[in-house]
N, CA, C and O atoms as a GROMACS GRO file, in nm:
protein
  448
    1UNK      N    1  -0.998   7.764   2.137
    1UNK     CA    2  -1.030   7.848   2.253
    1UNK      C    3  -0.904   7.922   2.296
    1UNK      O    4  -0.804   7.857   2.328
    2UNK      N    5  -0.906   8.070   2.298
    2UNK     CA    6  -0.782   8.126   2.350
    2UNK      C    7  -0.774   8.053   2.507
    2UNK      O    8  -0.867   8.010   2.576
    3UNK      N    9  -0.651   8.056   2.531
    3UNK     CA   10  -0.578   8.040   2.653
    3UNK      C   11  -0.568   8.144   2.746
    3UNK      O   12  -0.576   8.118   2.866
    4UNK      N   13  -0.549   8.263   2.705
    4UNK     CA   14  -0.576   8.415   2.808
    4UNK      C   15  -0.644   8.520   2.705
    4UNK      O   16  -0.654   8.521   2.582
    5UNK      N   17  -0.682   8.599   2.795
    5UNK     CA   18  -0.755   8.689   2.693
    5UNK      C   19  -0.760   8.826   2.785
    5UNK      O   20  -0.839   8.857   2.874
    6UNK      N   21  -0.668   8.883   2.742
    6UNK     CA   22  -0.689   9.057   2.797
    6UNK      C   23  -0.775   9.138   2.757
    6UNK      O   24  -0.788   9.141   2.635
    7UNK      N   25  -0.846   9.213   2.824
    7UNK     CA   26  -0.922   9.372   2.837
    7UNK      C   27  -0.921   9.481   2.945
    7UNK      O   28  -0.865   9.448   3.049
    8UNK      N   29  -0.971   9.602   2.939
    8UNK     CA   30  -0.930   9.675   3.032
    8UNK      C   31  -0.861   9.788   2.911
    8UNK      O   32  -0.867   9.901   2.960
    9UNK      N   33  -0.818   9.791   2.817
    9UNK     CA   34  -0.749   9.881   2.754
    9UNK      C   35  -0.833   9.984   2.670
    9UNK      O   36  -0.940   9.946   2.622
   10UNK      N   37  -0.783  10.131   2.647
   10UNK     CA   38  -0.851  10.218   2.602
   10UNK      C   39  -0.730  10.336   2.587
   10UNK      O   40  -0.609  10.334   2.609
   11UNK      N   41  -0.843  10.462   2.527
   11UNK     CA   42  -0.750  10.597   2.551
   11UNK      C   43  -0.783  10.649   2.691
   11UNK      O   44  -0.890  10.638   2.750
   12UNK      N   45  -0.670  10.707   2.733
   12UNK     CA   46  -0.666  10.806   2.854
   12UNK      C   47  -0.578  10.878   2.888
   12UNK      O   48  -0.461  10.838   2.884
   13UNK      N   49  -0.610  11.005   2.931
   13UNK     CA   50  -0.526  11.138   2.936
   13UNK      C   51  -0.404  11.134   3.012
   13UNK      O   52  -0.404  11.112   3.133
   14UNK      N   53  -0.295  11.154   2.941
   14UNK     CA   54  -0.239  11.174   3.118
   14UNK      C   55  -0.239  11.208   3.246
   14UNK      O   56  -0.277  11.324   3.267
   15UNK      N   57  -0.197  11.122   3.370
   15UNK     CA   58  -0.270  11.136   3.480
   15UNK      C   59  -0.357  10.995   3.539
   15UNK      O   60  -0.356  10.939   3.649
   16UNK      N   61  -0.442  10.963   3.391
   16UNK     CA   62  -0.540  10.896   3.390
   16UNK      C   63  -0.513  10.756   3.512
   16UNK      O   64  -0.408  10.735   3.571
   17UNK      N   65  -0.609  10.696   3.520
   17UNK     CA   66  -0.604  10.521   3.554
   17UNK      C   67  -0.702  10.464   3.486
   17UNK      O   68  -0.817  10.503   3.467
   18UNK      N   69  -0.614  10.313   3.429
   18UNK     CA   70  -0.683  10.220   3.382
   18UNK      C   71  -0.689  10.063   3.448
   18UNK      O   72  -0.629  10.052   3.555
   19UNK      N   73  -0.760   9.935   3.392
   19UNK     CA   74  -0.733   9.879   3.475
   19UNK      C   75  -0.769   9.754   3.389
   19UNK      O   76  -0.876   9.718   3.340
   20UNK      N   77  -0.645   9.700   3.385
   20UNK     CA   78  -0.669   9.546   3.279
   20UNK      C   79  -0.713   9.440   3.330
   20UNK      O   80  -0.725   9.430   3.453
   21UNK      N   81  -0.747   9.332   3.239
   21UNK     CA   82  -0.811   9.223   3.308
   21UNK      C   83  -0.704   9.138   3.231
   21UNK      O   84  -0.641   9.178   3.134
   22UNK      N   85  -0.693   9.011   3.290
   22UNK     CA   86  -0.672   8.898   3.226
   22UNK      C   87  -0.734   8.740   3.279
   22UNK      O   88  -0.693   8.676   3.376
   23UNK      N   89  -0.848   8.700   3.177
   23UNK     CA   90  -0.874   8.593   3.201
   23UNK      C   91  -0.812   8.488   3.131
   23UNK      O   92  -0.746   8.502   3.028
   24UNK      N   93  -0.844   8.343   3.209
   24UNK     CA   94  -0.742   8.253   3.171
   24UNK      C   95  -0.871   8.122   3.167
   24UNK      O   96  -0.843   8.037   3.252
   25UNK      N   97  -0.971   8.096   3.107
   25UNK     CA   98  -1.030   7.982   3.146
   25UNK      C   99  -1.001   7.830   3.081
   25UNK      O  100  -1.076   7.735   3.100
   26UNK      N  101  -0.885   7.825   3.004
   26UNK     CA  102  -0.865   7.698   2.940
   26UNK      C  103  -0.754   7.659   3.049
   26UNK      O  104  -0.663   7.621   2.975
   27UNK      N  105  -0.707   7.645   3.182
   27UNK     CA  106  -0.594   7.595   3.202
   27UNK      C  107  -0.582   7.620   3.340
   27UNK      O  108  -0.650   7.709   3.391
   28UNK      N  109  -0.495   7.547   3.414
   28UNK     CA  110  -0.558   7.527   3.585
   28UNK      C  111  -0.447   7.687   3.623
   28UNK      O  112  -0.333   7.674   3.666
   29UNK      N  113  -0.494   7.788   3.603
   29UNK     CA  114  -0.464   7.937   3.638
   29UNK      C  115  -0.346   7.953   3.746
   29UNK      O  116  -0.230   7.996   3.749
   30UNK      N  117  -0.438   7.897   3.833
   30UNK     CA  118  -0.354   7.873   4.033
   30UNK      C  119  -0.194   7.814   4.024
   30UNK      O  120  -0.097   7.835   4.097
   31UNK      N  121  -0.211   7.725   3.890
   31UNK     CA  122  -0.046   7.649   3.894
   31UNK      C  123   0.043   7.735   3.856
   31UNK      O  124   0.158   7.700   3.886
   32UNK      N  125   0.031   7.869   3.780
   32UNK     CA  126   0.112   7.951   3.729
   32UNK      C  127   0.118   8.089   3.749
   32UNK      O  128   0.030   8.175   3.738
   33UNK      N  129   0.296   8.104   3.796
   33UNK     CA  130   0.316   8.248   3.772
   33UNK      C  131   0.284   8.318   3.655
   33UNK      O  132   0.302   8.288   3.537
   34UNK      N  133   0.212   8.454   3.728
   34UNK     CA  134   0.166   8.531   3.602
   34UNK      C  135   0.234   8.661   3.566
   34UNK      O  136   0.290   8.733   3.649
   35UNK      N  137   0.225   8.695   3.404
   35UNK     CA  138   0.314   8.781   3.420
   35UNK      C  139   0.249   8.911   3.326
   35UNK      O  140   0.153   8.880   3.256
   36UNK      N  141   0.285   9.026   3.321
   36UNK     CA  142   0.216   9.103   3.226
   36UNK      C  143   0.320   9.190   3.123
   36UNK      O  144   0.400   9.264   3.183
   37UNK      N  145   0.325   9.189   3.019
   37UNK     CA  146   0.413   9.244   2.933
   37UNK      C  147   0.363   9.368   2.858
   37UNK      O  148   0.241   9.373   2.841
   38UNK      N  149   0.453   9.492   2.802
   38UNK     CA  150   0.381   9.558   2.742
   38UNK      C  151   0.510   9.563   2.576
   38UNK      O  152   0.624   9.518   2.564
   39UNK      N  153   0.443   9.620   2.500
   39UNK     CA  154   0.531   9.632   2.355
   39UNK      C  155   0.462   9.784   2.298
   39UNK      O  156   0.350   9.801   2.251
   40UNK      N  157   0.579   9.890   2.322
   40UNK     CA  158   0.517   9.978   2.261
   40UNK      C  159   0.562   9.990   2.095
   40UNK      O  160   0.631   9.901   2.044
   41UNK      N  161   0.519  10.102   2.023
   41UNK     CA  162   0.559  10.086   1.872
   41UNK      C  163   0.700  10.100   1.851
   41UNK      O  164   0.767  10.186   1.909
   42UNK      N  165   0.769   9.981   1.735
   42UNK     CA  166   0.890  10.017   1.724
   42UNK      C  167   0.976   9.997   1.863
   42UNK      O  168   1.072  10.070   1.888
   43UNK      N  169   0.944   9.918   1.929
   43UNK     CA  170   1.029   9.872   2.090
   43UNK      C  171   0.975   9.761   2.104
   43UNK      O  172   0.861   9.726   2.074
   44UNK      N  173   1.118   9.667   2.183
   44UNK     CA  174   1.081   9.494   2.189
   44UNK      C  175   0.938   9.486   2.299
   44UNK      O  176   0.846   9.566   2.318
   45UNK      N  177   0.952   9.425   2.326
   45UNK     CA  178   0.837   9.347   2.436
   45UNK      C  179   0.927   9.383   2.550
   45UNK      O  180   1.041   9.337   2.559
   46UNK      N  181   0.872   9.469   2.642
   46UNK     CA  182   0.920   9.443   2.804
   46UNK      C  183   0.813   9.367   2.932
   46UNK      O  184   0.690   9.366   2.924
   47UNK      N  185   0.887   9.310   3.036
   47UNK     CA  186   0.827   9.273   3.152
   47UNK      C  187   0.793   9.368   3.242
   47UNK      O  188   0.874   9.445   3.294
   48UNK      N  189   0.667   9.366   3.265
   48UNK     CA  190   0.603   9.505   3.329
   48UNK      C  191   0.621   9.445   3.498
   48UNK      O  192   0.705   9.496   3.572
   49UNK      N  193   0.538   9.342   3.541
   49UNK     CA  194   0.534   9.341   3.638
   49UNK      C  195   0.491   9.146   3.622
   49UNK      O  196   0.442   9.092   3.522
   50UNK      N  197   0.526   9.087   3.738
   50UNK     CA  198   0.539   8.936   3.790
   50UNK      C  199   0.452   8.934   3.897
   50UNK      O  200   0.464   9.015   3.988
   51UNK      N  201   0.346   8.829   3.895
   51UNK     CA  202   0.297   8.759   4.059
   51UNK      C  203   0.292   8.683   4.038
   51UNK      O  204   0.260   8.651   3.923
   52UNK      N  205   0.334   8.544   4.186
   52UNK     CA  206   0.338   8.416   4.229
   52UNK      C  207   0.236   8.367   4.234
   52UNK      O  208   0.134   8.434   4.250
   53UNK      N  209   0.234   8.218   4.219
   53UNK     CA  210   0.073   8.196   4.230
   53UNK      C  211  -0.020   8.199   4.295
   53UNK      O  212  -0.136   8.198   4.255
   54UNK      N  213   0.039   8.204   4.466
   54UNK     CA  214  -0.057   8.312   4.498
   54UNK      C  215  -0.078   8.412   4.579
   54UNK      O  216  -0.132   8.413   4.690
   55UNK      N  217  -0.024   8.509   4.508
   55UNK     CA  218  -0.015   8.666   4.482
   55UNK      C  219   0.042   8.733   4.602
   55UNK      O  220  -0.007   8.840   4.638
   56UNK      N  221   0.143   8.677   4.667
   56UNK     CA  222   0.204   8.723   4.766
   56UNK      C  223   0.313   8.766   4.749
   56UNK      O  224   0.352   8.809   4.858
   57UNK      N  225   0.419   8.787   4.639
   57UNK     CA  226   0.468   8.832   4.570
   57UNK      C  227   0.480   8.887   4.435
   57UNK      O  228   0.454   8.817   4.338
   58UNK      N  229   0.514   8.999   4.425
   58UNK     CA  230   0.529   9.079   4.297
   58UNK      C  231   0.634   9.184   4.326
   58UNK      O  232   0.680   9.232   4.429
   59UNK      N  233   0.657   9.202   4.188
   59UNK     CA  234   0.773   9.220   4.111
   59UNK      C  235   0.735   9.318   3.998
   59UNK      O  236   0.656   9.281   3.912
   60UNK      N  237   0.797   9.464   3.997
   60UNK     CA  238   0.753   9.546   3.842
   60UNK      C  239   0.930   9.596   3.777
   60UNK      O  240   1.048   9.575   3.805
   61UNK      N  241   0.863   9.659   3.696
   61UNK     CA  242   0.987   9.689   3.630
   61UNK      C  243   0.999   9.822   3.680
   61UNK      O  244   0.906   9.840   3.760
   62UNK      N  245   1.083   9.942   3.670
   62UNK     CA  246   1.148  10.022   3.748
   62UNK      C  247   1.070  10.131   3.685
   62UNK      O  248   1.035  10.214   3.768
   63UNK      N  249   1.036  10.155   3.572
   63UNK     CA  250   0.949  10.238   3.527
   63UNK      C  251   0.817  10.260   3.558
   63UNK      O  252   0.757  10.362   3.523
   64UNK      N  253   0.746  10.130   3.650
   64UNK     CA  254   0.630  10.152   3.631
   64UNK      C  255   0.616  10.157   3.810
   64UNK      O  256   0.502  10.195   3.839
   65UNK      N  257   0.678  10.136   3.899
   65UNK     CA  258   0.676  10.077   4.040
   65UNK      C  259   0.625  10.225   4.097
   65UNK      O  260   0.667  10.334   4.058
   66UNK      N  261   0.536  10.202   4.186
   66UNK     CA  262   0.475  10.308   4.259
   66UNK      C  263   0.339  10.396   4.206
   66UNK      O  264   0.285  10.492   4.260
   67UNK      N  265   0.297  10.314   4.053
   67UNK     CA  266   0.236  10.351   3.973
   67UNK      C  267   0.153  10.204   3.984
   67UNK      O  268   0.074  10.165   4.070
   68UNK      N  269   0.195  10.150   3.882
   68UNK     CA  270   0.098   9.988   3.828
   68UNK      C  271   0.082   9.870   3.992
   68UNK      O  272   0.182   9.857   4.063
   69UNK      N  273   0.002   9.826   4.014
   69UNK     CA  274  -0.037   9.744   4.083
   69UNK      C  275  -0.079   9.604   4.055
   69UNK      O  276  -0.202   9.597   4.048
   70UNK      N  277  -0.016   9.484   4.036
   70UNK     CA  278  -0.033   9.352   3.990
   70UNK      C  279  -0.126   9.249   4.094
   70UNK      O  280  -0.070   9.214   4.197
   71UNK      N  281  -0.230   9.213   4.075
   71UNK     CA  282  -0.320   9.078   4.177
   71UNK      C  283  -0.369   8.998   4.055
   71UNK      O  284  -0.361   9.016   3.933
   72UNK      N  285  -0.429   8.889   4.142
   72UNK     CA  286  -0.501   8.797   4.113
   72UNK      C  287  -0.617   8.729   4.176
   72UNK      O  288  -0.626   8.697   4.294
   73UNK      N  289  -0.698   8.714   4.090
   73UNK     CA  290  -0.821   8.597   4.195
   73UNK      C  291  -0.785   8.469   4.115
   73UNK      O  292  -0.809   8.449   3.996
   74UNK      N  293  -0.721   8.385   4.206
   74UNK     CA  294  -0.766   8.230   4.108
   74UNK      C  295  -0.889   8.167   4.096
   74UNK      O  296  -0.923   8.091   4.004
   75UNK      N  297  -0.954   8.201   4.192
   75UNK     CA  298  -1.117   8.154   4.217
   75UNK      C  299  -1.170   8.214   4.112
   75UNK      O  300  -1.279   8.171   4.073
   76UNK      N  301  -1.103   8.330   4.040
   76UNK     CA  302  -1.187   8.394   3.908
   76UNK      C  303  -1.074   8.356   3.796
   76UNK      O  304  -1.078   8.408   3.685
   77UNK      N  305  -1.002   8.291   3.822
   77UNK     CA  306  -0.906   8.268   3.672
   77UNK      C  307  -0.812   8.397   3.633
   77UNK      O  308  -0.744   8.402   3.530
   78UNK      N  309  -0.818   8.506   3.739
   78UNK     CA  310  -0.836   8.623   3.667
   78UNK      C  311  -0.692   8.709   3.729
   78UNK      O  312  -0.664   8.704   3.849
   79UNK      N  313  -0.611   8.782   3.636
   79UNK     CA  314  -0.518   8.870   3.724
   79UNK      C  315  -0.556   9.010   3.658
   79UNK      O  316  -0.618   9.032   3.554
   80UNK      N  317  -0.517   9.072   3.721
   80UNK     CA  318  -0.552   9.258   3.688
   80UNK      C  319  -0.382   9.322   3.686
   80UNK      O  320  -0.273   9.290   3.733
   81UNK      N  321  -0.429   9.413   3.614
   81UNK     CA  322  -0.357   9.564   3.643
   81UNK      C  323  -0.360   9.682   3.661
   81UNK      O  324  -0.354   9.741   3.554
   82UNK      N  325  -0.367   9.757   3.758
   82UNK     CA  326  -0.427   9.856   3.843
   82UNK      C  327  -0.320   9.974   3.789
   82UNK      O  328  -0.222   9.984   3.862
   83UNK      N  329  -0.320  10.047   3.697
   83UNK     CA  330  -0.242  10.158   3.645
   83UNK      C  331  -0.286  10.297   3.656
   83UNK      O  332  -0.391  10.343   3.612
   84UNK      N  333  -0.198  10.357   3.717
   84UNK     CA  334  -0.218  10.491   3.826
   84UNK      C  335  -0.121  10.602   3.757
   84UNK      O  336  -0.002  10.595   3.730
   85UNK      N  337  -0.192  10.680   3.742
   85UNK     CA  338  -0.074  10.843   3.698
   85UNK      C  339  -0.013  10.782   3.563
   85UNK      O  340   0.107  10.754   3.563
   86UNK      N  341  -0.077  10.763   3.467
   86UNK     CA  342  -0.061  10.681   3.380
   86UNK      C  343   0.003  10.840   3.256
   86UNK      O  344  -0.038  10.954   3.229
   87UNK      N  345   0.089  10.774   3.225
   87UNK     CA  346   0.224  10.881   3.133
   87UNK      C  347   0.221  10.818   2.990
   87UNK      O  348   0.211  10.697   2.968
   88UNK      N  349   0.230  10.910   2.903
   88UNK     CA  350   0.236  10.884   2.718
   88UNK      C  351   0.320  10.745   2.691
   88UNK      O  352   0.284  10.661   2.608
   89UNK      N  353   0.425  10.734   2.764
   89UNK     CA  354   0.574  10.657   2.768
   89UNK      C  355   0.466  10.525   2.777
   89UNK      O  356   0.471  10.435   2.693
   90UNK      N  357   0.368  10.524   2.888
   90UNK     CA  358   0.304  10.390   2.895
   90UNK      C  359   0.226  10.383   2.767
   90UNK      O  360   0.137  10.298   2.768
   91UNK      N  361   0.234  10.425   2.700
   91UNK     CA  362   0.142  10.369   2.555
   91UNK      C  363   0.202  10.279   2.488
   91UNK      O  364   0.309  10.289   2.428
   92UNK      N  365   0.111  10.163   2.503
   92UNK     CA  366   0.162  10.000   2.408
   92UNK      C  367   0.078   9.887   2.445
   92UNK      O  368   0.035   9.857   2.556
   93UNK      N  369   0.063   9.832   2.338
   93UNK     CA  370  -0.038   9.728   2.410
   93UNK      C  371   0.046   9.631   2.524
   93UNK      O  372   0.162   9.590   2.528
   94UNK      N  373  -0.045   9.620   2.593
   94UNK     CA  374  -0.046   9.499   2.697
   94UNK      C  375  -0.065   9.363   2.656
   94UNK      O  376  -0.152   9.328   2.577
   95UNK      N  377   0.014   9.289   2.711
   95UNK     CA  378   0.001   9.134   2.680
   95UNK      C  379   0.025   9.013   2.839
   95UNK      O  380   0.136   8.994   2.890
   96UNK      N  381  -0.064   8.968   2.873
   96UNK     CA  382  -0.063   8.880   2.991
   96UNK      C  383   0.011   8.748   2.939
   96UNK      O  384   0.018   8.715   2.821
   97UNK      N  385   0.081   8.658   3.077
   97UNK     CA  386   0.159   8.544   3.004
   97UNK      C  387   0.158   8.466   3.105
   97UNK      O  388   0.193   8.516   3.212
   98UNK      N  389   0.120   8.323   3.103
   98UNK     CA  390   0.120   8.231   3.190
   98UNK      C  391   0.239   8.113   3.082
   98UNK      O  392   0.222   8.129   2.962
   99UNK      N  393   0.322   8.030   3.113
   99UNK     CA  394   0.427   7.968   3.080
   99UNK      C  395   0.450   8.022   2.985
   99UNK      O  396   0.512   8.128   2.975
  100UNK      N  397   0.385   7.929   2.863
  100UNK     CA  398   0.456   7.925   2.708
  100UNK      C  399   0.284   8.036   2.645
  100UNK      O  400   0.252   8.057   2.528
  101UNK      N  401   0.234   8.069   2.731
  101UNK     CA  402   0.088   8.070   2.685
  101UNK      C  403   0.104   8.244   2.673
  101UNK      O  404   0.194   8.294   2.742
  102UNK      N  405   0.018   8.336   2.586
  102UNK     CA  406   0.014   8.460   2.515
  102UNK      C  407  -0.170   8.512   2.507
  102UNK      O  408  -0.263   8.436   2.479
  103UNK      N  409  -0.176   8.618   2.531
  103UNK     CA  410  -0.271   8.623   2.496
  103UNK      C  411  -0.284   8.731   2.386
  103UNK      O  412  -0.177   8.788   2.365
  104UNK      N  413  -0.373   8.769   2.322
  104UNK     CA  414  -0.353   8.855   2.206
  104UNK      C  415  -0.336   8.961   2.226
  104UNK      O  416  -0.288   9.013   2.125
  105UNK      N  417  -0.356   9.064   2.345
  105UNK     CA  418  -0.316   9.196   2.350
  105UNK      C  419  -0.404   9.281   2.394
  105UNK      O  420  -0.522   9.251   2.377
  106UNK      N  421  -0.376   9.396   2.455
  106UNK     CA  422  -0.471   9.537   2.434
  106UNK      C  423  -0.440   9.641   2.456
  106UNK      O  424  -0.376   9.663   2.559
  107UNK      N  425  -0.466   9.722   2.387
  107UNK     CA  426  -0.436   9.851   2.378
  107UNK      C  427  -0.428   9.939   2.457
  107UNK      O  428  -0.538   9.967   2.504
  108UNK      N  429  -0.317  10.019   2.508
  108UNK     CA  430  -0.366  10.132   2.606
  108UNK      C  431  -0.313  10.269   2.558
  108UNK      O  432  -0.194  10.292   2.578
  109UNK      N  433  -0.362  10.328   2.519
  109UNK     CA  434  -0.292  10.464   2.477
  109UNK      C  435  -0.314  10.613   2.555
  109UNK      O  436  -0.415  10.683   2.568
  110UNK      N  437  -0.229  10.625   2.584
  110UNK     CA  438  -0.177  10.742   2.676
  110UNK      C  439  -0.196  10.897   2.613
  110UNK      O  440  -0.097  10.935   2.549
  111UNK      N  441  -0.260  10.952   2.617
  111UNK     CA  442  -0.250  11.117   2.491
  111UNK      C  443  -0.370  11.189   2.559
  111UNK      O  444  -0.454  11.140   2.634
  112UNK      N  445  -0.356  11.328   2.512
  112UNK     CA  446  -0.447  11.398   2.545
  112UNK      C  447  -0.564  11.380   2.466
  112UNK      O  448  -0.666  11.446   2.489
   0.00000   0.00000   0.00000
């Protein structure tokens, strides 16, 4: 059974908004900071944005702040990403991360 599992990813124009999901149903969700990563092609893995467990703090990376929006429902297992005025540069899949735990990814691609 995966441990997280992202969706929410697609094509969209620049400008666009998208809006990821990440569910988590193998593992008590609420105990862990969550985090969301992106890896575009040919570039390491960066930390997009951080929330506490519960969700009263967050944290993005400098590229994306004033744009991406990080929550959570623990009652749904579930954290989001709310991505606004969304730019080519953001094209890479997304990856959600609770401790040591990964989930497989999704795609977001940025283009006309």
């Amino acid at each position: 059974q995966e441990q997280l599992m992202e969706s929410g990813g697609g094509l969209v124009p620049p400008g666009g908004s998208l809006r990821l999901s990440c569910v988590a149903p193998g593992f008590t969700f609420s105990d862990f900071v969550m985090m969301w990563f992106r890896q575009a092609p040919g570039k390491e893995r960066e930390l997009v944005a951080t929330i506490s467990v519960l969700g009263g703090v967050t944290k993005y990376a400098d590229s994306v702040k004033g744009r991406f929006t990080v929550s959570r429902n623990n009652a749904k297992q579930t954290m989001y990403l709310q991505m606004n005025n969304l730019l080519p540069e953001d094209t890479a899949v997304y990856y959600c991360n609770a401790g040591t735990w990964w989930g497989p990814g999704t795609l977001v691609t940025v283009s006309e």
